[in-house]
C-alpha positions as CSV (number, residue, x, y, z in Angstrom):
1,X,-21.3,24.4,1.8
2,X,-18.7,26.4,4.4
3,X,-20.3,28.5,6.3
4,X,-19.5,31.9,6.3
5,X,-16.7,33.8,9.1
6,X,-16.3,37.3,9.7
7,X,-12.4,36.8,8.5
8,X,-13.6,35.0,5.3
9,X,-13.7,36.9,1.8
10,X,-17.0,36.6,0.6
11,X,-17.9,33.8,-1.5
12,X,-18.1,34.3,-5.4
13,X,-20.6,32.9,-7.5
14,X,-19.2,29.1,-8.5
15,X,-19.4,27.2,-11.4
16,X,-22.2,24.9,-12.6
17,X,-20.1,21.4,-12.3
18,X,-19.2,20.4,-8.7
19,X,-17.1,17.8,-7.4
20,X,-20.6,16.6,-5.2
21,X,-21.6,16.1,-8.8
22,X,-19.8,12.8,-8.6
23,X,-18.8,12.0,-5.2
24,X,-20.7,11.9,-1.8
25,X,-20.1,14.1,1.1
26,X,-18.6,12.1,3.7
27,X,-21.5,11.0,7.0
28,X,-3.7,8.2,-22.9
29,X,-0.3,6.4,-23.2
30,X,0.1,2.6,-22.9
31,X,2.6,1.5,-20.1
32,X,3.9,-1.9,-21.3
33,X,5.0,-6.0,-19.8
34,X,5.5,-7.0,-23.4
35,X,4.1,-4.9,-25.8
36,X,1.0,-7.0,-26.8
37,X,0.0,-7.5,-23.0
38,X,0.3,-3.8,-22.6
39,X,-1.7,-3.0,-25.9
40,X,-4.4,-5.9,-24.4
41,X,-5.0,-3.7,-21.5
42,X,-5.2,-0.4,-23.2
43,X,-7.6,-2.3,-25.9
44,X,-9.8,-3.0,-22.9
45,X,-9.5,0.5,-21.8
46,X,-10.8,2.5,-25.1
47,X,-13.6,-0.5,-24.8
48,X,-14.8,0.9,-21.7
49,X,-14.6,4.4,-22.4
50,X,-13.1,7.0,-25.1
51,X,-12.1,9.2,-21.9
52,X,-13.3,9.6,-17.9
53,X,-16.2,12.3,-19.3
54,X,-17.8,9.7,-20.8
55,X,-17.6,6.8,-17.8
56,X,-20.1,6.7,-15.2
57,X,-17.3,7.3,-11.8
58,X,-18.9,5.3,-9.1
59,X,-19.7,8.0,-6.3
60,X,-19.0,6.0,-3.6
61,X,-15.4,5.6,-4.4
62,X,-14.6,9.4,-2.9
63,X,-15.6,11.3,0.3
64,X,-15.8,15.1,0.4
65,X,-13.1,15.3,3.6
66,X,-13.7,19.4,3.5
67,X,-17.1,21.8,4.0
68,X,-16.0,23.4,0.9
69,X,-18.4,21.1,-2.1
70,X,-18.3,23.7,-4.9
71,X,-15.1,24.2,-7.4
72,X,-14.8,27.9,-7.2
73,X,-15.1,30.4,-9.9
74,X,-11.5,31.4,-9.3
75,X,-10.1,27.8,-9.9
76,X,-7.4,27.7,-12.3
77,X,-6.6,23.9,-12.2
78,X,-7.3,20.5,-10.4
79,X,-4.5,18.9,-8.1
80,X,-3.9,15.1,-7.4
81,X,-1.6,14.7,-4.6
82,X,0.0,11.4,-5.3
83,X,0.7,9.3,-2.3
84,X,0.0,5.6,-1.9
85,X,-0.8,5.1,-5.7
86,X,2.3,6.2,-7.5
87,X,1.0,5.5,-11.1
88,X,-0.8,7.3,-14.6
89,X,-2.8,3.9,-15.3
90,X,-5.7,2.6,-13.6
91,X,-5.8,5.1,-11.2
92,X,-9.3,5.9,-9.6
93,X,-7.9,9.4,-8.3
94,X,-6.3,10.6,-11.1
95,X,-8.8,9.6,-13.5
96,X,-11.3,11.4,-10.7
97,X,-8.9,14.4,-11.2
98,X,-9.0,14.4,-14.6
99,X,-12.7,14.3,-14.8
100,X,-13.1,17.2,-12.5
101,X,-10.7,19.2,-14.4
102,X,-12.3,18.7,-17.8
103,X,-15.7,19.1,-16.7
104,X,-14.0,22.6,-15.6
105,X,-12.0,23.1,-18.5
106,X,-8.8,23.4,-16.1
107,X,-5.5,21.9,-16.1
108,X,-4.5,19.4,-14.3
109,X,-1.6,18.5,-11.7
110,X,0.1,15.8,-10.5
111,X,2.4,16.6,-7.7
112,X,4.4,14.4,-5.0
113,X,5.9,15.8,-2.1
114,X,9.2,14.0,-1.2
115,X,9.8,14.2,2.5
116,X,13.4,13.7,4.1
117,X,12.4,10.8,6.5
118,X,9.2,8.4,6.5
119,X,8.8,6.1,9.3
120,X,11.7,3.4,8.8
121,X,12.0,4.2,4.9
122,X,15.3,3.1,3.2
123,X,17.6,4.1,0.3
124,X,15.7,0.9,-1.0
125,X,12.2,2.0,-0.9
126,X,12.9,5.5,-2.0
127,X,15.4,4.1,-4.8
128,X,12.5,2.1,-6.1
129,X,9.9,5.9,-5.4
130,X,12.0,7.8,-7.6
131,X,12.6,5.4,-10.3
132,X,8.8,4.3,-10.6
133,X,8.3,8.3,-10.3
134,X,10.6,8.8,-13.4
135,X,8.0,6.5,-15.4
136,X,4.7,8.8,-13.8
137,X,6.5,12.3,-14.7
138,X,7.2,10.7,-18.4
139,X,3.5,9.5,-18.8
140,X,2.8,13.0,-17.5
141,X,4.5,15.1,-19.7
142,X,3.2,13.1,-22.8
143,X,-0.6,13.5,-21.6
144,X,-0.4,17.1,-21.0
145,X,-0.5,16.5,-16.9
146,X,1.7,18.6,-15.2
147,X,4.1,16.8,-12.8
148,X,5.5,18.5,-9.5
149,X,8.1,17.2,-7.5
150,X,8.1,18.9,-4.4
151,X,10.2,19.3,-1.5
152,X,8.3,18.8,1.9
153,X,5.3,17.4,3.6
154,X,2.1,17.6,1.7
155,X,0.8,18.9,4.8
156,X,3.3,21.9,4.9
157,X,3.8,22.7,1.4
158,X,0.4,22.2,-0.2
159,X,-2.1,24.7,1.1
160,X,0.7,27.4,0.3
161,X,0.9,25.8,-2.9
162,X,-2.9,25.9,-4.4
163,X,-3.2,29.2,-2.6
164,X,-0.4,30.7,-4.7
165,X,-1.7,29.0,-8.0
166,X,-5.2,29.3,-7.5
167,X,-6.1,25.8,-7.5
168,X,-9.6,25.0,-7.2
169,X,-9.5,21.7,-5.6
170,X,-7.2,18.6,-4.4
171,X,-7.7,15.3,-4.6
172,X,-5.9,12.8,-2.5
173,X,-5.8,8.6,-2.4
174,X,-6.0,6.7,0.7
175,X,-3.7,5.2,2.7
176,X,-5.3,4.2,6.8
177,X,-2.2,4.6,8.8
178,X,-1.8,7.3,11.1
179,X,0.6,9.7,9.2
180,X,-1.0,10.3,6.1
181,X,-4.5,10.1,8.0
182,X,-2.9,13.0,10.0
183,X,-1.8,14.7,7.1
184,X,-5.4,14.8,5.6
185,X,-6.6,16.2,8.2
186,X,-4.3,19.3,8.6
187,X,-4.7,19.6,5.0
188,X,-8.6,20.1,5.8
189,X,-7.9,22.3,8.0
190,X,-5.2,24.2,6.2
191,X,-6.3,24.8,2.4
192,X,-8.4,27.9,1.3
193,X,-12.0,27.5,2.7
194,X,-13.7,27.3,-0.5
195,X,-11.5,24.8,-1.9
196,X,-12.8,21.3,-1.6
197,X,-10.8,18.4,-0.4
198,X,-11.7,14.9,-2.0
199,X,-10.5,11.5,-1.4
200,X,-10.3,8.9,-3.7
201,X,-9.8,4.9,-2.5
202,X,-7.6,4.4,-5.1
203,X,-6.1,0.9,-3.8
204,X,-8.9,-1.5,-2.8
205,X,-11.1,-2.5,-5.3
206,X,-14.1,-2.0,-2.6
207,X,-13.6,1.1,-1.1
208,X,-12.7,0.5,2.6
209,X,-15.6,3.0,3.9
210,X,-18.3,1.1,1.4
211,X,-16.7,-2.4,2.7
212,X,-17.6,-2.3,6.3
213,X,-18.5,0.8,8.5
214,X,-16.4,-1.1,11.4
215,X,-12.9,-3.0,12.2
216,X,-13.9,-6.6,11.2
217,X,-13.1,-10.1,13.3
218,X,-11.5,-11.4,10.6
219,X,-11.7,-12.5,7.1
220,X,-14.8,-15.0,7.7
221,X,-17.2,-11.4,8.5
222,X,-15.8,-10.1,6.0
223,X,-15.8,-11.9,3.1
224,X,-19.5,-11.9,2.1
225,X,-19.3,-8.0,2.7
226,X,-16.5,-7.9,0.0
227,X,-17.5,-10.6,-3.0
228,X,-21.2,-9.5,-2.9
229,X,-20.1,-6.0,-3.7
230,X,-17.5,-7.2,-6.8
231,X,-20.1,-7.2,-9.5
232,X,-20.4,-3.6,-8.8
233,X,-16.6,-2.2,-8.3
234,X,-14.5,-5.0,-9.8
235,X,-14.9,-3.3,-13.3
236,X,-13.0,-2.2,-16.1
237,X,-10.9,1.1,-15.5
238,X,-11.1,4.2,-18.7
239,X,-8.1,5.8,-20.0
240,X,-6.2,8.5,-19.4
241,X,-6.5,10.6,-22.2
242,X,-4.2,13.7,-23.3
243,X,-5.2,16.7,-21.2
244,X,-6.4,19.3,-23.2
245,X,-5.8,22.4,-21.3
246,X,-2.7,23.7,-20.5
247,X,-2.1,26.6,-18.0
248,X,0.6,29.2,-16.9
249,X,1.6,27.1,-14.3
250,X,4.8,25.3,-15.3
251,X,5.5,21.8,-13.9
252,X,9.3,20.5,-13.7
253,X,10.9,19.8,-17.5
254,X,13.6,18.1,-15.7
255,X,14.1,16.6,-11.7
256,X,17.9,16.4,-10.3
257,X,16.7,12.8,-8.8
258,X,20.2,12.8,-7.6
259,X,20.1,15.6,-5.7
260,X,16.7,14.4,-4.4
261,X,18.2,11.3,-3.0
262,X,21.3,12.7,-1.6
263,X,19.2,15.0,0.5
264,X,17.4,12.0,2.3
265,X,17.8,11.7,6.2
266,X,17.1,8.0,5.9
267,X,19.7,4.6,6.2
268,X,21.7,4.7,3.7
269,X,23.0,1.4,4.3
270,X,20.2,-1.0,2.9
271,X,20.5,-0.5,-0.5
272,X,18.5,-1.0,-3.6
273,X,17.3,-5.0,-4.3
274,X,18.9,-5.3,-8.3
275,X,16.5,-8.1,-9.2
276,X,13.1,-5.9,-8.2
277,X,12.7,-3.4,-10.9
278,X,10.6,-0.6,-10.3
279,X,7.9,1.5,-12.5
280,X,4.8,0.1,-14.4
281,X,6.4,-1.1,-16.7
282,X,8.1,-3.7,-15.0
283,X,4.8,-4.2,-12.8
284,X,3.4,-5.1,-16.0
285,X,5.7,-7.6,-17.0
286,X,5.7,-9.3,-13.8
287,X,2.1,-9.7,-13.5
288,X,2.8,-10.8,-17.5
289,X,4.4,-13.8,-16.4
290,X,2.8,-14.9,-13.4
291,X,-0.3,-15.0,-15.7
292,X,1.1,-16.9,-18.0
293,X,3.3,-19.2,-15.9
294,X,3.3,-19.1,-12.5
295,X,-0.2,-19.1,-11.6
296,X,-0.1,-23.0,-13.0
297,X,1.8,-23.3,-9.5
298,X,-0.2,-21.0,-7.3
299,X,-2.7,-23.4,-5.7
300,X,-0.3,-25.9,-5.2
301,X,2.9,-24.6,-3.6
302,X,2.4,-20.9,-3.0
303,X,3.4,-22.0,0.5
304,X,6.6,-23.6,-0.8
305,X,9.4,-21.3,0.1
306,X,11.5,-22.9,-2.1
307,X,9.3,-23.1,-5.3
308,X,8.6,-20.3,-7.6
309,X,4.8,-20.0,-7.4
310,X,4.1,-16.3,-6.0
311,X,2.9,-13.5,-8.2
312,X,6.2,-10.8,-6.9
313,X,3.8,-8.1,-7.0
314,X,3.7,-7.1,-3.5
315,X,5.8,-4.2,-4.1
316,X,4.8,-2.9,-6.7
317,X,1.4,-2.8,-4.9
318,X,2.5,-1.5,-1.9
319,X,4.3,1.7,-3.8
320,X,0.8,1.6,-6.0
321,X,3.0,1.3,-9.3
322,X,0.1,-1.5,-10.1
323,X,-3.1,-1.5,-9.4
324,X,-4.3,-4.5,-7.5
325,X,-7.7,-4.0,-9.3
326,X,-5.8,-4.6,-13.0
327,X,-4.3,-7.6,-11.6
328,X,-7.3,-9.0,-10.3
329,X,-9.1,-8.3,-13.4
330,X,-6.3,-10.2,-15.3
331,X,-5.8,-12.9,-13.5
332,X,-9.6,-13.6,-13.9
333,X,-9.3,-14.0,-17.4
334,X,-6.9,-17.6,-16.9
335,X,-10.1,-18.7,-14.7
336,X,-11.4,-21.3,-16.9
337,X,-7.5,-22.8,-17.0
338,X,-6.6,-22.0,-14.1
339,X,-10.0,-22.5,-11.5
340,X,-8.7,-22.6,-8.0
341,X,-5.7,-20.8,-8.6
342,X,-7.1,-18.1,-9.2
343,X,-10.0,-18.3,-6.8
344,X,-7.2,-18.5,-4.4
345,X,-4.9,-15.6,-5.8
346,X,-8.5,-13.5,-5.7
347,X,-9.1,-13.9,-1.9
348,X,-5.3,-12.9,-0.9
349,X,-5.2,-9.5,-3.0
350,X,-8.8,-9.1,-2.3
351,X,-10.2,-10.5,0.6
352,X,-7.1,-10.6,2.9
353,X,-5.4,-7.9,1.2
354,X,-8.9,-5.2,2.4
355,X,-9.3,-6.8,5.6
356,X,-5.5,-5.5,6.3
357,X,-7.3,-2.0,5.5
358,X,-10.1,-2.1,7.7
359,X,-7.6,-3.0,10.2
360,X,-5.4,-0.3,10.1
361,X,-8.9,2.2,9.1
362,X,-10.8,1.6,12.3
363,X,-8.1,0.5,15.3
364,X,-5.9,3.5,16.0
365,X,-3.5,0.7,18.0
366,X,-2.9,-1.1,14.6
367,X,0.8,-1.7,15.5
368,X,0.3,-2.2,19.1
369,X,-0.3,-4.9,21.8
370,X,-3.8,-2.6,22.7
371,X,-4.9,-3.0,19.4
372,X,-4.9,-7.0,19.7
373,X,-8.4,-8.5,20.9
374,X,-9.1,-8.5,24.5
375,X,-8.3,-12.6,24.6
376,X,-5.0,-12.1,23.5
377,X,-4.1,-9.4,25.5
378,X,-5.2,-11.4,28.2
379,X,-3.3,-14.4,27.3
380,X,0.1,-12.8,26.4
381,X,0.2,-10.8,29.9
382,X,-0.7,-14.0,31.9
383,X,2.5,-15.6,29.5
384,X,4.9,-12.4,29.9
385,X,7.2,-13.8,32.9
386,X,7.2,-17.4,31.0
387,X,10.9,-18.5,30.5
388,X,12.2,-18.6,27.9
389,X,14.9,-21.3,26.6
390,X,16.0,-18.1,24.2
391,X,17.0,-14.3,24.4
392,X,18.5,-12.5,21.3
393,X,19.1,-8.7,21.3
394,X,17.3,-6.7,18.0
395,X,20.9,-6.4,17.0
396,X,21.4,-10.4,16.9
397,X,18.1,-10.7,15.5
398,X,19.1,-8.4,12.6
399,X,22.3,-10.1,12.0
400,X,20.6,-13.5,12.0
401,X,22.7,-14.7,14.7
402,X,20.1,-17.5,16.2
403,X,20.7,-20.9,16.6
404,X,17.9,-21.4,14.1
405,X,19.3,-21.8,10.1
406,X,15.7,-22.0,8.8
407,X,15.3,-18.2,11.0
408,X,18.6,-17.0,10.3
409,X,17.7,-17.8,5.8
410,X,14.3,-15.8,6.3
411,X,16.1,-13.1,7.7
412,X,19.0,-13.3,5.2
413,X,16.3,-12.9,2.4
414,X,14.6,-10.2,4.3
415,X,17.8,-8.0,4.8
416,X,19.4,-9.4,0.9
417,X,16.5,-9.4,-0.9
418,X,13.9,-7.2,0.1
419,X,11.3,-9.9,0.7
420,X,10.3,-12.8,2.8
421,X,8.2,-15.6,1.7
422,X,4.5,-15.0,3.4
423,X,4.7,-18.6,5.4
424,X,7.8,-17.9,6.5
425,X,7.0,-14.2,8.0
426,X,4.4,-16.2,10.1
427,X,6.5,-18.9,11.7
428,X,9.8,-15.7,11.6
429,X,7.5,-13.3,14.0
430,X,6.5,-15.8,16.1
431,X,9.7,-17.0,17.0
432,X,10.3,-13.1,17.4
433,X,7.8,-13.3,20.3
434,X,9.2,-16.5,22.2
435,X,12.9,-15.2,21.2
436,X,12.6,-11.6,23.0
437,X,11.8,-10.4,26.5
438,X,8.1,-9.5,26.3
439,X,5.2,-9.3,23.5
440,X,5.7,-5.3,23.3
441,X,9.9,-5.9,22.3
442,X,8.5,-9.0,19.9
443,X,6.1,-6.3,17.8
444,X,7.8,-3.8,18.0
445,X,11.0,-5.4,16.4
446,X,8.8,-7.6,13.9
447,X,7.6,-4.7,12.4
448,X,11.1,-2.4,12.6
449,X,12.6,-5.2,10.6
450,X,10.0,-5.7,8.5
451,X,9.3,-1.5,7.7
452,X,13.8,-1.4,7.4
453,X,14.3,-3.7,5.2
454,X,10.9,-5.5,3.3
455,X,9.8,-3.9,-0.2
456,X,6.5,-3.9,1.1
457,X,7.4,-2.5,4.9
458,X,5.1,0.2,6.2
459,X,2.1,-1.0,4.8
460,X,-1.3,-2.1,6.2
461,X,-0.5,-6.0,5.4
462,X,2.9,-6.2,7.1
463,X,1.2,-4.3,10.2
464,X,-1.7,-6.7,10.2
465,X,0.8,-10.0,9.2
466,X,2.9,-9.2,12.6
467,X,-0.3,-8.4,14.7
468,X,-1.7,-11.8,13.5
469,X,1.7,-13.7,14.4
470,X,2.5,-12.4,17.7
471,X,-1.0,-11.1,18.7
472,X,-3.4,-13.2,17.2
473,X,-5.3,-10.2,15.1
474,X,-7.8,-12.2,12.6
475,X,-7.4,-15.9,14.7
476,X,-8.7,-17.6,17.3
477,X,-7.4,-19.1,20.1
478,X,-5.4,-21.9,20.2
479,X,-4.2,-24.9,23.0
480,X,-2.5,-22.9,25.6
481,X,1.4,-23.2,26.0
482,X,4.3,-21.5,27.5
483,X,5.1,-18.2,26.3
484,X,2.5,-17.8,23.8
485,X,-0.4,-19.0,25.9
486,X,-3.4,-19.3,23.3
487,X,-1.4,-17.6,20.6
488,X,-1.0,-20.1,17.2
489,X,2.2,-21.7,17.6
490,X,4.7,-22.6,14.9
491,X,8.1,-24.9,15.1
492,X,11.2,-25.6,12.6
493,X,9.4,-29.5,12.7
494,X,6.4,-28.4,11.4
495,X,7.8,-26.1,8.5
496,X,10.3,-29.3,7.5
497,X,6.9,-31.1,7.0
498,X,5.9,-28.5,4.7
499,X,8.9,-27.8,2.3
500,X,12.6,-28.5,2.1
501,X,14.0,-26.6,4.7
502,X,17.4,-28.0,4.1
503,X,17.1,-26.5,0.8
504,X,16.0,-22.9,1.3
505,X,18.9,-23.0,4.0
506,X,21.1,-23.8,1.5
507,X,20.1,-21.2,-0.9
508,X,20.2,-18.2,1.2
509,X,23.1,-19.4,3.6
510,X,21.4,-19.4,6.9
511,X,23.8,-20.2,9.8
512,X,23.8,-22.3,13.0
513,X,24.8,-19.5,15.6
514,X,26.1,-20.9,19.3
515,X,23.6,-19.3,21.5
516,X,25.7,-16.7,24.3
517,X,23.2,-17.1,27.2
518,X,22.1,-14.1,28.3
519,X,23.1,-12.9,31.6
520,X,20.1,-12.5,34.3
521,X,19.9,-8.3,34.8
């Protein structure tokens, strides 16, 4: 409980059901692939439970973030603000809304707050926002939720918000990077004293607090941590069921998503990627087929850049338009077919996938030099005045105007595309660090690029993949050279041993630039 201030109304008498009744204090409609995959997964969802009052929420999956514990007497609804996990299904936060809300016999909201400018966000990424959005305020309207699409910050429009409609608590998901870590905070700060704050981990399938209380070494301390705690939170997910109270409070009919887009303050210039649909519906259908036909390829040449073994779902998990738990739990279900494939598939979205959260959860300098171990700080300032045989400006690098074809394609289907094949990021960084004038230029520009122009940009896994390329983040040290001192070292010979580099040059039209030597300053 708050305690009391001498500025603070007095407290009235609150209700008998309380958010702590489900969480601790910190220390429906059928989306559809095809339509029988989609009716599968709501088939397992009525299996589980007719509706979130009558599923057991796993308390450790939220943390009281305010004093406030008790839903006031005064409440007239629940609010989810909608952040990192932009979906209805299989969502841990909303359905924790929704349970709140009918235990209180409220209605519910859903609202996301659209700012002007995020960090190196797009046209592309908030092209593919609005239209998975379009999908969520759809599902909304038929489950009696009401949507709000609102102008600003969450941290500046909210409070004002549920102080106006007398909301009687917000839930948020979680996403560890600074902004929205920031913004949860000022939200504590800034909502109505007696109106509790609760977050919900709605992306990892082990919450990142119940995971490991510290920033891990690397995947090896923390696998065990992970796996041993599946049996317990890789489980079925309830429906969403039709909301059945409604309130004065009228959410928008209609959203002028044009008008919404035209107001951006962001780069206008990298445009939508036409082959990467966005919504849950078209999640669905691309974890559809890579279930039935991709995974065949998965163990074999998912680090083939020039086969088609990958699942594509990075986006759609990044934007939280799929829930990497649902996949997960499908996958599993080709296991006895499909053994090591999916053994492997499982410790990418799982393993590597939550070690990029603890990361980004517990080191502050998650997308700086400070935040690499002290070895490889070590090594990469005694490497800093190296030579190097190449210099190329952030503008060259952009263009993919290097003298390297194989370099020049990733970036092509990094800038074209939206995406880069996950081997290829590695050895693409890493020439970023011995192409550019220091380590702090190298990570800095990896992760520009990558947050500009990548589906998935901005997100704890491209932070963590460029911090592992160029700063060794999650490896050891490796035979010391020039440059990169102990830092794992990658070359065009050793990717033409892997797959035909000739070919993926040829498919994404990768040039052999004359390299302009760079004149001494």
């Amino acid at each position: 409980m708050s305690s009391k201030t001498s500025d603070e109304p007095p407290k009235k008498k609150s209700k008998v059901v309380q958010p702590s009744d489900f969480v601790k204090k910190e220390s429906g409609t059928t989306g559809s692939g095809s339509s029988d995959f989609a009716k599968s997964l709501e088939k397992h969802r009525k299996s589980t439970a007719d509706s979130i009052t009558d599923f057991k929420f796993n308390k450790k999956r939220a943390k009281v973030l305010s004093k406030a514990q008790e839903f006031p007497e005064w409440g007239k609804g629940v609010i989810y603000w909608m952040f990192r996990d932009e979906r209805v299904h299989d969502n841990w936060a909303l359905l924790f809304a929704q349970k709140l809300a009918l235990k209180n016999k409220v209605p519910l909201h859903v609202c996301f707050c659209r700012l002007q400018k995020f960090l190196d966000c797009t046209l592309r990424h908030y092209k593919f926002i609005f239209d998975g959005l379009k999908e969520v305020h759809e599902d909304c309207k038929k489950l009696n939720i009401e949507f709000h699409f609102i102008i600003g910050g969450a941290h500046e429009v909210l409070p004002q918000f549920v102080e106006k409609h007398k909301i009687g608590a917000v839930v948020i998901d979680f996403m560890p990077v600074r902004e929205h870590m920031g913004w949860a905070d000022t939200l504590k700060k800034d909502l109505p004293k007696d109106v509790p704050l609760i977050q919900i981990d709605a992306h990892n399938i082990v919450p990142c607090w119940v995971a490991s209380d510290k920033q891990e070494y690397g995947a090896r301390t923390i696998r065990n941590k992970i796996n041993s705690k599946l049996a317990e939170y890789l489980t079925e997910f309830p429906r969403v069921i039709k909301h059945p109270y409604s309130g004065k409070l009228k959410a928008n009919e209609t959203i002028d998503w044009d008008a919404a887009e035209e107001s951006l303050l962001v780069d206008k210039s990298v445009g939508p990627v036409p082959e990467i649909k966005a919504g849950y519906k078209a999640a669905l259908a691309t974890l559809e087929s890579f279930v039935n036909k991709r995974i065949a390829l998965y163990e074999s040449s998912r680090n083939d850049p020039t086969k088609n073994a990958l699942s594509n779902l990075s986006p759609y998990f990044h934007f939280g338009q799929l829930s990497v738990q649902r996949a997960c739990l499908e996958v599993r279900r080709v296991k006895a077919k499909h053994a090591k494939a999916v053994e492997s598939f499982l410790e990418e979205a799982i393993v590597r996938r939550e070690l990029a959260d603890n990361f980004c959860f517990y080191n502050k300098n998650y997308d700086k030099i400070e935040g690499a171990f002290d070895w490889a700080k070590k090594t990469l300032n005694d490497h800093r005045n190296d030579k190097r045989e190449f210099l190329y400006t952030r503008a060259e690098l952009e263009e993919a105007r290097t003298h390297d074809d194989l370099w020049n394609s990733a970036q092509i289907q990094l800038t074209k595309h939206g995406k880069m094949h996950g081997f290829l990021r590695m050895y693409w960084a890493k020439k970023i660090l011995e192409w550019t004038k220091s380590p702090e230029e190298a990570l800095a520009t990896a992760i520009t690029l990558n947050d500009k122009y990548s589906m998935d940009g901005r997100d704890p896994s491209g932070f963590v993949g460029c911090m592992w390329s160029i700063c060794g983040i999650h490896d050891q040290g490796w035979k010391e050279r020039p440059v990169f001192g102990k830092i794992r070292y990658m070359n065009y010979a050793g990717c033409k041993r892997k797959f035909d580099v000739n070919g993926f040059v040829a498919r994404y039209g990768g040039k052999v630039h004359k390299y302009v030597k760079k004149a001494p300053k």
